[in-house]
N, C-alpha and C positions, 0 to 999 in steps of 0.2 A: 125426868127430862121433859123441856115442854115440847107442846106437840106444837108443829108446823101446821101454819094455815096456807093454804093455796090461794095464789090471786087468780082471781079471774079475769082473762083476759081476751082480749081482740085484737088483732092484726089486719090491718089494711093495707093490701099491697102485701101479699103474704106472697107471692110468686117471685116479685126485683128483688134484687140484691141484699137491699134493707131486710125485707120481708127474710128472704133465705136464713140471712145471719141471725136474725131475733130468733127464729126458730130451731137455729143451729145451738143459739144459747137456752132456749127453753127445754130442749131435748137432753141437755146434760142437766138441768134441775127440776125436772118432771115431777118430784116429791114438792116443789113449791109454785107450780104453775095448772092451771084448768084452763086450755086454750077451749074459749064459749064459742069462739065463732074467727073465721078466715073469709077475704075476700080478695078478688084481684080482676084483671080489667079483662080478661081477655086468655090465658093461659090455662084452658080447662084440664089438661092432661097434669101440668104440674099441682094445678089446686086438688085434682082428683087424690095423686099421690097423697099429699097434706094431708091431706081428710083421712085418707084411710091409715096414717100413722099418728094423728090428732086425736081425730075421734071429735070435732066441735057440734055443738048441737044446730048451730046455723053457719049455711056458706053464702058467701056471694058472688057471683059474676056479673063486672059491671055490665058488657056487651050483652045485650040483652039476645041477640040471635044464637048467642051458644048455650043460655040456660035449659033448653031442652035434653043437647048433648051433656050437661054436666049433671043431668038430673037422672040420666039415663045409666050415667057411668055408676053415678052412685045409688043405683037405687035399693042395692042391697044391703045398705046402712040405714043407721033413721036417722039422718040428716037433713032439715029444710033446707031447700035450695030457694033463693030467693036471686031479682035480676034488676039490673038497672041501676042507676046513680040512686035512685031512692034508696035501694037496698042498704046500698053503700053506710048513707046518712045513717039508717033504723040500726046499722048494726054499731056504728056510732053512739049510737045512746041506748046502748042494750041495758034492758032491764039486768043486774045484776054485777055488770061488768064493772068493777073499779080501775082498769086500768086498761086503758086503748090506745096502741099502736101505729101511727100514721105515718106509713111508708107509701101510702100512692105519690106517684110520681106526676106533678105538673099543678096546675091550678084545680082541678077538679078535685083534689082533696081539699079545699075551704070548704066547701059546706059540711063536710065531715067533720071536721076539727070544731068549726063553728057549733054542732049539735052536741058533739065532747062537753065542750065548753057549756054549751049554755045546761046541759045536766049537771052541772059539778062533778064531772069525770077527772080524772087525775089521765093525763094526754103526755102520750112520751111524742115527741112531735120530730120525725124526720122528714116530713114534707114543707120545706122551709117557703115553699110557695100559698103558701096557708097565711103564714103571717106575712109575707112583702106585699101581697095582693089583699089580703084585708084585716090588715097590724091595726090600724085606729078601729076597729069591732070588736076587738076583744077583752080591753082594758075595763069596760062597762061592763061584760059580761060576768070578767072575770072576779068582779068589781059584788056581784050578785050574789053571784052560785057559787065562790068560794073553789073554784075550779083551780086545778095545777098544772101547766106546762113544764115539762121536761124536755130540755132538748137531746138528740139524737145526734146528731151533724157532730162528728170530733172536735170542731172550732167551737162551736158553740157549750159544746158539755165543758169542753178545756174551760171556757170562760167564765160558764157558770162554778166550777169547781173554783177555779184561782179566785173568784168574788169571794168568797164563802172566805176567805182569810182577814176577811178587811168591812169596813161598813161603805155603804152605796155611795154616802158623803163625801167617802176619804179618797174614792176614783179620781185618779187623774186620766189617766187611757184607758181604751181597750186596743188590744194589739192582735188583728188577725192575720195568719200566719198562711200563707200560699206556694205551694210546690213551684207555679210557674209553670207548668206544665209541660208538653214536650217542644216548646216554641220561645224557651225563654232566651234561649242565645240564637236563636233561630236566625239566618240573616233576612231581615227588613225587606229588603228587593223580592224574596223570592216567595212572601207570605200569599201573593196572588193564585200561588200553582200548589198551594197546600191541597194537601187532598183529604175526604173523610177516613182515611186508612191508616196514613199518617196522624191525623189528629186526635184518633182512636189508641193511639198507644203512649197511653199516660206513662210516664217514667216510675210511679211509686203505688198510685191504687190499681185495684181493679173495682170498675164501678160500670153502670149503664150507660147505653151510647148517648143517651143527652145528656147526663151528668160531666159526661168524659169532654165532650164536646166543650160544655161549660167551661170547665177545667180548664181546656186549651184554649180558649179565647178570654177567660179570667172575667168573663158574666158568672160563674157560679160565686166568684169571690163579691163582687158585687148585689148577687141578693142576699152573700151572708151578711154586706153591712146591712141594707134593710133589714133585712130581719132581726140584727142583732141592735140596729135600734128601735123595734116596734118589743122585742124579749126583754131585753133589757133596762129598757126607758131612759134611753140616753139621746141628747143629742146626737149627731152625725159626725161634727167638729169633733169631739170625743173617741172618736175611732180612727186608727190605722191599719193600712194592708201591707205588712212584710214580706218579700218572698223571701222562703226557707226550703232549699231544694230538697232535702235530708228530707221535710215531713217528720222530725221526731218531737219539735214544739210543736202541738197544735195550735193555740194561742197563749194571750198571757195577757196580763190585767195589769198596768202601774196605779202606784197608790201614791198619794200627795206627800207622803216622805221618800220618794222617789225608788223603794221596793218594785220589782218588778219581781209577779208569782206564775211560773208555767207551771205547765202542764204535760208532761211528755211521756212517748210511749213508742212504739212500733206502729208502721199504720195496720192497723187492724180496729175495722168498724165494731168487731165481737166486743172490744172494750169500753166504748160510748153506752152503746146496746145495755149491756150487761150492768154499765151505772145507772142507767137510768131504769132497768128491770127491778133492780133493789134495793134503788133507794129510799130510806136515808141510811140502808146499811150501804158497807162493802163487803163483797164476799171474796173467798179464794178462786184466785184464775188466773190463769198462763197467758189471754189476749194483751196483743201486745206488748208481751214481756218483754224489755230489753238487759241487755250485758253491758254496764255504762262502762267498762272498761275497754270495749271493742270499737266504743264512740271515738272515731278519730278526729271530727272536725262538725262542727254545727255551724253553719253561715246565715246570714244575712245582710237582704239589700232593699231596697224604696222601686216598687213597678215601676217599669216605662210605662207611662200613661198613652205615651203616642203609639207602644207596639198592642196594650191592651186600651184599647177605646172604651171598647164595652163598661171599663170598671173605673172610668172617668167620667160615664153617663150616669153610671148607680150611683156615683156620690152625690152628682148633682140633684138625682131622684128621688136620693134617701134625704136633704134638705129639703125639697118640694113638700114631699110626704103626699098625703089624701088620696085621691086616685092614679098619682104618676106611676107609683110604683106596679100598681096592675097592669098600667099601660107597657111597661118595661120590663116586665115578666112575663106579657103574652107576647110581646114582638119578637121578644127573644125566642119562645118556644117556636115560634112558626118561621123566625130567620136559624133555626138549629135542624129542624125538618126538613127547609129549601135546600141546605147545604150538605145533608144525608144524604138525600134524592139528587145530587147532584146539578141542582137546578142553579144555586148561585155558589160565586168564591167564598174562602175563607174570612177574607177579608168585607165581605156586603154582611156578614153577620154585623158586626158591630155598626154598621152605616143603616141598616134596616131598623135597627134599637133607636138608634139618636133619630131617622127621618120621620118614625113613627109616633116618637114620647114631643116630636117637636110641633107634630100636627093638631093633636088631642088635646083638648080644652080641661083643666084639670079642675077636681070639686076638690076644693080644699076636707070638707068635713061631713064625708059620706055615707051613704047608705048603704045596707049590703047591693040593692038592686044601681045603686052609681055605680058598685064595684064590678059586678057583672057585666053591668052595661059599656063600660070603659073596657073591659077583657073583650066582651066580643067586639066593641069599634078595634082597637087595636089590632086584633086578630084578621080582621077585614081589609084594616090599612095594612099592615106589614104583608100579607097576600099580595095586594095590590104592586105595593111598592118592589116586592118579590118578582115580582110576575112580568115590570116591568122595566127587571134588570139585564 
């Protein structure tokens, strides 16, 4: 019999949701996994736990004011604790680690991804804010060091799977598939008095309150086309957003003999996760499993562009390209905060996206520090513009 080798591994954002489920999946194959290291922004009691059923040789806490507290919880393991977004980065490109996990949630996982990448690390990438915020950095890199992105996101694995049937040439579409979320028949008049409680209860996942947010204003759908043309290397014209309330297609690929290949499953994240832990195998697993006899009906329709704005900006943003798209992934994150805080409506989320990407001078062919530099002006203006609704 051969013997199994263990990957070594990393997880970033080992706390979110993402984070939970890779470790929920690594815990049932313990015989082929060495988690080297765990890190998360802010949740020392959960990471504590981690740790002490992990065993990683290094943790991180990005918040650099609670590394004391998590160094204190753990002090009776030998575990280096390290703190701060550098950490983050080093654990990124750990010596050793062939496979790293990027589940931090927002922009602040790019420099992570980016340090993946430039080691020739093989990157299961569920921080899809990595690539919409700096997608033209990576093709050079990856271009180098010989590095792999794997995606994470269900629309994006769907995608990357159903490619895999066909050659890049033979594409005609890509078809990203969206719940709609709990506002798709919602009536129009009364999206002013939506509340974050309401907009919190997605019909089909369970996911984080800015994710879920996303969701319901159909910006998350919108940085899946960015990103899915910075992964992919497709033009923008080349992609469509279907809503599919079901959630049982995740996406699906047509090919120039007019083949269209899904991809479908139950929603359950364990199943992306778990393809991208083992790939280029598959292995045996219940996530996601469906009864396709119990399928009574699979729908789909074309977004209202005017009740989802937000994913009529991303189009426009994902043709821009260069620095729009950091501009419209940090205005979003801080018009998703305003509207948690209860500071603005449902509706100024998507008007704060478009007032902010409309103000910003875009570089077409940027540097990481344009990219930066464009996340924090936006982050500034969409404040602003926040502040003064």
């Amino acid at each position: 019999m051969d013997t199994v080798v263990k990957r070594d591994i990393v997880i970033l954002g080992s706390t979110g949701s993402i984070g939970r489920s890779t470790l929920e999946v690594v815990a049932k194959h313990r015989e082929r996994f060495n988690v080297r290291a765990l890190a998360a922004h802010s949740n020392i009691e959960l990471l504590a736990q981690q740790c002490r059923e992990f065993l990683p040789d290094v943790v991180c806490i990005v918040d650099k004011t609670r590394g004391a507290q998590l160094e204190s919880n753990l002090k009776d393991l030998s575990i280096d604790v390290v703190a701060g977004e550098e950490g983050l980065v080093n654990l990124a490109s750990l010596t050793g680690a062939d496979l790293i996990i990027n589940a931090v949630v927002g922009a602040a996982g790019l420099r992570a991804s980016l340090a993946a990448v430039e080691c020739g690390k093989c990157l299961a990438l569920a921080n899809k804010e990595s690539l919409v915020a700096g997608g033209p950095l990576f093709p050079p890199l990856i271009q180098k060091s010989g590095a792999t992105i794997l995606p994470i996101d269900s629309e994006h694995s769907a995608i990357w799977q159903a490619l895999g049937t066909g050659k890049k040439e033979e594409l005609r579409k890509i078809i990203i598939t969206a719940s709609g979320g709990p506002f798709r028949d919602y009536p129009l008049e009364k999206f002013d008095d939506i509340t974050p409680e309401q907009a919190l209860k997605h019909p089909t996942w369970q996911m984080g309150r800015k994710i879920t947010i996303d969701s319901a204003t159909l910006a998350n759908k919108g940085l899946e086309v960015i990103e899915a043309v910075a992964l992919f290397q497709v033009p923008v014209e080349k992609i469509e957003v279907v809503i599919h309330p079901q959630s049982i297609v995740h996406s699906m690929v047509e090919f120039v003999d007019s083949s269209i290949i899904a991809q479908l499953s139950s929603p359950d994240m364990r199943l992306p996760i778990t393809y991208a832990l083992f790939w280029p195998q598959r292995v045996e697993s219940e996530f996601g499993k469906l009864e396709m006899s119990r399928l009574n009906m699979l729908t789909f329709e074309p977004p209202d562009l005017n009740r989802f704005e937000a994913l009529k900006t991303a189009f426009e943003i994902a043709a821009t390209g260069g620095t729009a798209p950091a501009v419209f992934n940090a205005a979003n994150e801080v018009a998703v905060s305003a509207f948690l805080d209860g500071q603005i409506r449902f509706t100024q989320i998507a008007r704060i996206i478009k007032e902010t990407v409309d103000k910003i001078k875009v570089v077409s062919t940027p540097t990481l520090d344009d990219i930066l530099e464009a996340d924090d002006l936006a982050r500034k203006t969409a404040t602003r513009i926040a502040d003064s609704m």
